[in-house]
C-alpha positions in Angstrom: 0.0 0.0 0.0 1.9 3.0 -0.9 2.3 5.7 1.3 0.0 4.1 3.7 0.6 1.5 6.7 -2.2 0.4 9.0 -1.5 -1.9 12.0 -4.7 -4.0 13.1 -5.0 -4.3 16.8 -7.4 -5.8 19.1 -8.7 -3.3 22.2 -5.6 -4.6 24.2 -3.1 -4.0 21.4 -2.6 -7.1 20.6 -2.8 -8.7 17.0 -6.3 -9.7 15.9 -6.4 -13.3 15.3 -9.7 -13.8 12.5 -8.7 -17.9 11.2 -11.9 -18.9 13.1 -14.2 -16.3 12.1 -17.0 -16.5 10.3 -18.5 -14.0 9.7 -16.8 -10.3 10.7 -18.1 -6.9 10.4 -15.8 -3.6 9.0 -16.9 0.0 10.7 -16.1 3.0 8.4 -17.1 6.3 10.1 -17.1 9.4 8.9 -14.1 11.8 10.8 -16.4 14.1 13.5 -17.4 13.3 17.0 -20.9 12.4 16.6 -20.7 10.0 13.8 -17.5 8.2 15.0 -18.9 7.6 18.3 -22.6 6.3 16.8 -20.9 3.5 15.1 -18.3 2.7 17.8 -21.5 2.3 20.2 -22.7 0.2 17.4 -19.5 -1.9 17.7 -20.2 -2.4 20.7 -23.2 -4.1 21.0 -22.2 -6.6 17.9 -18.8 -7.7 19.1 -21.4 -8.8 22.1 -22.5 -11.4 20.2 -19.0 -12.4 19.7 -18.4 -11.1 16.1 -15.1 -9.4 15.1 -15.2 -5.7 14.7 -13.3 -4.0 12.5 -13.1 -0.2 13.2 -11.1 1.8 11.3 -10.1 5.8 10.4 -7.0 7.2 11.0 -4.7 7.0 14.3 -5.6 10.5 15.3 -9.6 10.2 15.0 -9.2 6.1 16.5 -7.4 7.9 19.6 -10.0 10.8 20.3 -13.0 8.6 19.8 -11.7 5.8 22.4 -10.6 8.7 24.4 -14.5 10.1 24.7 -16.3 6.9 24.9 -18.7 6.7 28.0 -21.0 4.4 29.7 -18.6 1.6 29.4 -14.9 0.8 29.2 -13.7 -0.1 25.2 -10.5 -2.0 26.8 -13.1 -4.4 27.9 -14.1 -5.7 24.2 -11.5 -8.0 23.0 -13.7 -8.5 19.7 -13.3 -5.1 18.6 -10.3 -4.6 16.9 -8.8 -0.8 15.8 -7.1 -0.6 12.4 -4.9 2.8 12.5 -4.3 4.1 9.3 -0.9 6.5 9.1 -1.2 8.2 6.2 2.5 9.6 6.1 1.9 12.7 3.1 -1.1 14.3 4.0 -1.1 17.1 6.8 -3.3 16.7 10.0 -6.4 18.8 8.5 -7.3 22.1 9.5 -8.6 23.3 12.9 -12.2 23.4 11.1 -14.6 20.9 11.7 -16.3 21.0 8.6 -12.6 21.1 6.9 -13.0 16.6 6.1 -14.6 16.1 2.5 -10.8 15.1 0.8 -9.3 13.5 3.7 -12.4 11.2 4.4 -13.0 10.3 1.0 -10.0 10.7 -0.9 -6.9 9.5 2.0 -9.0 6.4 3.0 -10.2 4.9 0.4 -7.0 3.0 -0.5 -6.3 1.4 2.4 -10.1 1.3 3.6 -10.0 -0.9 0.6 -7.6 -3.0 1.3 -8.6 -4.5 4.5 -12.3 -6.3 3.6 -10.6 -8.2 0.8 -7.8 -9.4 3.3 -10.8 -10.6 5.9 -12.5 -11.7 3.4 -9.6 -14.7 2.3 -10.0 -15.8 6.6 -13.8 -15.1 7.1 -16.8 -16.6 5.2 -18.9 -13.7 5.1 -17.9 -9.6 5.5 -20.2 -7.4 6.4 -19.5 -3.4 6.0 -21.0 -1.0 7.6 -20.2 2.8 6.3 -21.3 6.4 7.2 -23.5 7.7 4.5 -20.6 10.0 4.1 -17.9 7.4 3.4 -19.5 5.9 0.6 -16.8 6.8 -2.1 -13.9 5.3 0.1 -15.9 1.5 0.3 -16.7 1.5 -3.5 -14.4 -1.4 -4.2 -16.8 -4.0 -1.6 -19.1 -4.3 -4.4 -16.4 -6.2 -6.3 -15.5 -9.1 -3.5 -18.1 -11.7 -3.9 -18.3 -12.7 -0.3 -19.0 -9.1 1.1 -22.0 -7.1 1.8 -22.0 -3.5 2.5 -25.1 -1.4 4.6 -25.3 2.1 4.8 -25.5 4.3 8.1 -27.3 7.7 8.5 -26.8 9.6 11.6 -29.5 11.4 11.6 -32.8 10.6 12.8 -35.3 8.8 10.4 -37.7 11.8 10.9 -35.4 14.2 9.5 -35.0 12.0 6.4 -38.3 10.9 6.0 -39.2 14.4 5.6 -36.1 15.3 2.9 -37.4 12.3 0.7 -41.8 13.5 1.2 -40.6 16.8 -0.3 -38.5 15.7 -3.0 -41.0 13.2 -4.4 -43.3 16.7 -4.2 -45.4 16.1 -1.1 -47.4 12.9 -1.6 -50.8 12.8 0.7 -49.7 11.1 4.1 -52.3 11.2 6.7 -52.7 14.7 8.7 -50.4 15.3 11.4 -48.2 13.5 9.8 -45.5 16.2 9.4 -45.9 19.2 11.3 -47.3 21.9 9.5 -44.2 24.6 9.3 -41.5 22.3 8.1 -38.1 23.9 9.1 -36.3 25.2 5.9 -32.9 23.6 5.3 -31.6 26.8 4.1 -28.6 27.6 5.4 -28.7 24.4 7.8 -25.3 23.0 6.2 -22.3 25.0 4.2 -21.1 24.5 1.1 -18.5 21.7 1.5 -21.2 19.8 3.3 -23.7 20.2 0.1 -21.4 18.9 -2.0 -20.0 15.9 0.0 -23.6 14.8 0.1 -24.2 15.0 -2.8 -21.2 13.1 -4.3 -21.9 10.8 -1.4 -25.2 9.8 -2.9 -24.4 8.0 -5.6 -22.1 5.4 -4.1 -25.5 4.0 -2.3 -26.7 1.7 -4.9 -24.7 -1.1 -4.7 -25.8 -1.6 -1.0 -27.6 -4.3 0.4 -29.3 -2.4 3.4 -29.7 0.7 5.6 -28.8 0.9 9.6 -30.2 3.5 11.7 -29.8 4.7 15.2 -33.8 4.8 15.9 -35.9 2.1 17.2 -39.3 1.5 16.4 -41.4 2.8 18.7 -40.0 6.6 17.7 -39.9 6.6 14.4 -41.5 3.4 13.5 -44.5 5.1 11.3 -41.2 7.4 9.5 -39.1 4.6 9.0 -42.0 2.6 7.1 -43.2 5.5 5.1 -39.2 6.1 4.4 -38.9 2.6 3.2 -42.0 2.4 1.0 -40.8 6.0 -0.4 -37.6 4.8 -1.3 -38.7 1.6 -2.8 -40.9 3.4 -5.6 -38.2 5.9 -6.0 -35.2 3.6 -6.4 -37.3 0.2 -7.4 -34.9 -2.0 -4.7 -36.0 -3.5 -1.9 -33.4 -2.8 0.4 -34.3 -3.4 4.1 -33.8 -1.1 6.5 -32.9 -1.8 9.9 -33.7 -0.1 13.3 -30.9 -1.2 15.6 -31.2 1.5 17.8 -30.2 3.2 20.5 -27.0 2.5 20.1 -25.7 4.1 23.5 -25.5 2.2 26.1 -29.3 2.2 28.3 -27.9 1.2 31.6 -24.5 2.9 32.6 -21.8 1.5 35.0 -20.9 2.6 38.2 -18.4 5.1 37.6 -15.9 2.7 35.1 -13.6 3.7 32.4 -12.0 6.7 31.7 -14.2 8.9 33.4 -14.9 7.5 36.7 -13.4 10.2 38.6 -14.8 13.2 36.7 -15.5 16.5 38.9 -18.7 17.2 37.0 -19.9 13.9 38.5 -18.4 14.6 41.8 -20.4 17.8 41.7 -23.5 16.5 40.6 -23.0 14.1 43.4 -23.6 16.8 45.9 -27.1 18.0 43.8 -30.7 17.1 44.7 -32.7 14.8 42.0 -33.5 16.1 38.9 -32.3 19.9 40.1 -29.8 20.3 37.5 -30.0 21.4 33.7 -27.3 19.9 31.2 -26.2 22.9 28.6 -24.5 21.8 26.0 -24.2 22.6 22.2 -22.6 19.2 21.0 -19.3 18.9 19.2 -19.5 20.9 15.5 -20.8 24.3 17.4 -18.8 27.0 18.4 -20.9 29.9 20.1 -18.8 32.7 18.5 -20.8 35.8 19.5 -20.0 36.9 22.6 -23.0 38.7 23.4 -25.0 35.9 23.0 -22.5 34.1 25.6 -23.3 37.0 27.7 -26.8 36.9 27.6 -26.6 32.7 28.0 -24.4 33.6 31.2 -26.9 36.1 32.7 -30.2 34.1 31.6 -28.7 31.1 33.5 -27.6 32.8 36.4 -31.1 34.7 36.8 -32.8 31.6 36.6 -32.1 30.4 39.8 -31.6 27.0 38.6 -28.9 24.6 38.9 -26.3 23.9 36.0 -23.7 22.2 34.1 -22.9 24.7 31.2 -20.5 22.9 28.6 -18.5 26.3 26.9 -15.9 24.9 24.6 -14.8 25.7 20.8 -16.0 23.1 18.4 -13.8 20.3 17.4 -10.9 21.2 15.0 -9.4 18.4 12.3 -7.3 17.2 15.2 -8.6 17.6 18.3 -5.2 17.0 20.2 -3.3 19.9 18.5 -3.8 22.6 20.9 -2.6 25.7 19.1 -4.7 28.9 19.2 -6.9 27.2 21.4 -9.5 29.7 22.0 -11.0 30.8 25.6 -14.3 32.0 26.0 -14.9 35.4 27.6 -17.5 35.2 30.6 -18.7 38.6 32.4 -15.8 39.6 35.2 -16.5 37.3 38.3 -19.3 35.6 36.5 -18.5 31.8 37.8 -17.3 33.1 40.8 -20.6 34.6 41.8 -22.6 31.4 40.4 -20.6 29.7 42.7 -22.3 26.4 44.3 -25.4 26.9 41.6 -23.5 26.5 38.8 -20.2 24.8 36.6 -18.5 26.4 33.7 -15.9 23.4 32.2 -14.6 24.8 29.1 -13.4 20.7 28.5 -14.8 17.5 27.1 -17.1 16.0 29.4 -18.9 12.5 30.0 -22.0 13.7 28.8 -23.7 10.1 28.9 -22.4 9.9 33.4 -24.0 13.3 33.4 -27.4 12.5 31.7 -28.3 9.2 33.6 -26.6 10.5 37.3 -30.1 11.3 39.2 -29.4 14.7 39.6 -29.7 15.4 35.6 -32.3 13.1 35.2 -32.7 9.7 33.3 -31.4 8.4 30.4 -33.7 10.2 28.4 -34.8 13.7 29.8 -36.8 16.8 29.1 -35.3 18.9 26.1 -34.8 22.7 25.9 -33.8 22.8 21.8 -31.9 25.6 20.5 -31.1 24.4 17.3 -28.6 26.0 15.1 -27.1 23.9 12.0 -27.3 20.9 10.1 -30.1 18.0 11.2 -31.2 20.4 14.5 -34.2 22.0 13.4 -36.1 19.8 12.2 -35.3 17.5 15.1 -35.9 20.1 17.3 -39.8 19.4 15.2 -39.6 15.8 16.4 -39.2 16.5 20.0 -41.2 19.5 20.3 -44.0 18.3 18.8 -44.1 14.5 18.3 -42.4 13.4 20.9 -43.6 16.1 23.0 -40.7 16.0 25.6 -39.2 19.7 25.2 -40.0 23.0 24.1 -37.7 25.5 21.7 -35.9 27.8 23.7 -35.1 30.3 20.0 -36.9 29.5 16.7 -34.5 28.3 13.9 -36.0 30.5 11.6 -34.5 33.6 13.7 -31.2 31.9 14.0 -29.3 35.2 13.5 -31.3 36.7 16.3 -29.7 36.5 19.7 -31.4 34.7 22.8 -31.8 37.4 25.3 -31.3 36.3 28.9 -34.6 37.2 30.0 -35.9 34.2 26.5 -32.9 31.9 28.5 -34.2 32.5 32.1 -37.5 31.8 31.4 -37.0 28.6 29.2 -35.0 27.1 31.9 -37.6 28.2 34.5 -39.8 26.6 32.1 -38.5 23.2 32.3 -37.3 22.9 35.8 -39.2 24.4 37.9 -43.4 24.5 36.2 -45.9 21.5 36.1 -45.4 21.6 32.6 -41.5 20.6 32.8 -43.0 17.7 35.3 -44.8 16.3 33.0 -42.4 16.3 30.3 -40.1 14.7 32.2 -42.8 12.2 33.2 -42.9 11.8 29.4 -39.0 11.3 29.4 -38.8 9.1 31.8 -41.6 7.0 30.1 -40.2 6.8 27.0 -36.4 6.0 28.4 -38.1 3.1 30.2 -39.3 1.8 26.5 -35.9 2.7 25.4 -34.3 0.3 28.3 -37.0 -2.6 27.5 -36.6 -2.5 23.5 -32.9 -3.0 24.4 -33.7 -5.8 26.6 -33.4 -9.5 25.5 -37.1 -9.4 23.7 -36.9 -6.6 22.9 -37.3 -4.2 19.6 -34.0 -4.0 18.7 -32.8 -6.9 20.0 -35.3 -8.5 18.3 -34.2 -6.8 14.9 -30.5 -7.8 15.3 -31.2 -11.5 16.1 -34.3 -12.4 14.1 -34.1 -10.3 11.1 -30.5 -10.4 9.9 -28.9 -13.6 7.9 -25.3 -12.7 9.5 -25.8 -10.9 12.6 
């Protein structure tokens, strides 16, 4: 392979050893937080049926997404095996998190291709699983007889049930359906993004299936009218499977790398349910400063308890720490919310902190702010389908700033009324479906061992 080396290891760094395997299963990701971590949680839960996992990306991205994992330790899974691609002549990419489009698809795709044809000389069946967005760099699996490749979308089947109704013109589908106001797209995703789709797209054909990180009793009525939709479009009867959730339901007493975290410790010292989790993911940098302010003082006015999560989005490379930038606050600020609230301007374990008592349950009541990409119109879902949050700022007014008297009152809203009770009732309802559909008859469980000829 010229100019690139990879070096297959299991979770303990030893060499993988596949002569027995039947049947093993090759992750590809797609190089950002959110949709590396879906399909190593994915990973998980097949290498517990004792089936090789393949998960590969390059060194860099294999490090920071075994670095986050939460709710369980990945040392623990000898069946998952991490293939680190060096790829000696290309720079680490910029700090930009959108900044991935030629190192995803162009870098990876020789070596990416190099590894299902080597299982499949030891392994009777291979089974690849890609990110929607890595479809270019797996193109060669159609041409090795004993492989199979799915798809994987990352975003909910709501949001794409809803992309294909409007491009096949808006077929009748019964009312309340689809809200009303359908969040535009406009502006949701740059460029780059636009166009990597797009180019994306046409690598899906040759697919024998698509995985998503639902389960049924969500998005079961969206994932059937997805399916049908995309059957008369595309005349294939691909299957589509709802494997979800992929995090883990249950989490471990304090294990893995962040056992010790102060966030926990400081939750530890918080009354049930008293705390709100404020956090705007991994790909969103909050760069107005006035809006920080007015986030600061709506919080603090609130008289609520909180975890705010105030860091820059992810660059390329997460672990190069040059012009790192710090956040401004109002002079004293988290010295005078002192006790009420935390600032960390770090990574967190945001799955500890969502299931520790004092946040809440696994799932909890929502207050959506959404900005970019897949957020508005899954903002739609939980607002009004799920019905287990409320927007704090429309998406439609996105370049309008929350005002700390909007942020006071939302948080008010969900912590401390009757109607934040009974969305969190709702919550905690639908968590306890989430648990069960995990369980051994359950859902997904169901989906993985009943429905699947490999799996």
């Amino acid at each position: 392979m010229k100019n690139h080396q990879y070096r297959p290891t299991d979770s303990h760094g030893g060499q993988s050893d596949l002569k027995q395997a039947q049947i093993v299963v090759v992750m590809v990701p797609y190089p950002a937080q959110g949709h590396l971590n879906q399909l190593l949680q994915l990973s998980r839960i097949i290498s517990s049926y004792n089936i090789p996992v393949h998960f590969v990306g390059s060194a860099t991205h294999n490090r920071q997404v075994k670095l986050r994992v939460n709710g369980w330790d990945v040392n623990a899974t000898s069946y998952i095996h991490f293939h680190d691609f060096e790829i000696s002549h290309l720079p680490c990419p910029p700090p930009n998190p959108d900044a991935k489009e030629q190192y995803a698809s162009s870098h990876l795709q020789e070596p990416v291709s190099v590894l299902p044809r080597s299982l499949s000389s030891e392994a009777r069946k291979v089974i690849v699983i890609h990110d929607f967005l890595m479809g270019s760099v797996i193109q060669e699996v159609a041409l090795i007889s004993t492989a199979e490749s799915y798809t994987f979308h990352s975003v909910s089947v709501f949001n794409l049930c809803l992309i294909h109704w409007e491009s096949m013109g808006k077929p009748d589908v019964p009312d309340g359906f689809f809200p009303m106001e359908i969040p535009s797209l406009e502006g949701c995703f740059d460029n780059e993004m636009l166009h990597l789709i797009d180019s994306q797209s046409k690598h899906q054909e040759f697919n024998s299936g698509i995985v998503y990180n639902t389960y049924r009793l969500i998005e079961g009525t969206y994932l059937d009218l997805l399916e049908k939709h995309l059957k008369e479009k595309m005349e294939d009867n691909k299957k589509h499977w709802a494997l979800g959730p992929f995090n883990p339901v249950t989490i471990p007493e304090r294990k893995g790398s962040y056992g010790n975290h102060f966030c926990l410790e400081w939750l530890d010292k918080q009354g049930r349910n008293s705390v709100i989790f404020v956090s705007f993911g991994s790909t969103t940098t909050m760069n107005d400063e006035e809006q920080i302010k007015q986030l600061a003082i709506g919080l603090k006015q609130s008289d609520q308890r909180f975890i705010w999560i105030l860091r820059e989005a992810d660059k390329g490379d997460i672990f190069n720490e040059e012009n790192e930038r710090r956040f401004e606050l109002p002079e004293g600020y988290e010295e005078s919310v002192n006790g009420m609230g935390l600032v960390v301007r770090d990574w967190v374990p945001q799955l500890e902190i969502l299931a520790h008592p004092a946040t809440g349950a696994f799932m909890k009541p929502i207050a959506a702010w959404p900005m970019h990409s897949d957020q508005p119109r899954n903002a739609v879902l939980i607002t009004e389908f799920l019905k287990i949050g409320f927007a704090v700022k429309d998406s439609s007014h996105s370049e309008e700033i929350a005002t700390s008297e909007m942020v006071e009152s939302s948080v008010k809203r969900l912590m401390a009324s009757d109607e934040g009770d009974k969305m969190r009732k709702r919550a905690a309802e639908l968590g306890e479906s989430v648990r069960q559909s995990m369980g051994e008859n359950g859902d997904s469980r169901q989906e993985i061992l009943f429905h699947h000829p490999y799996l």
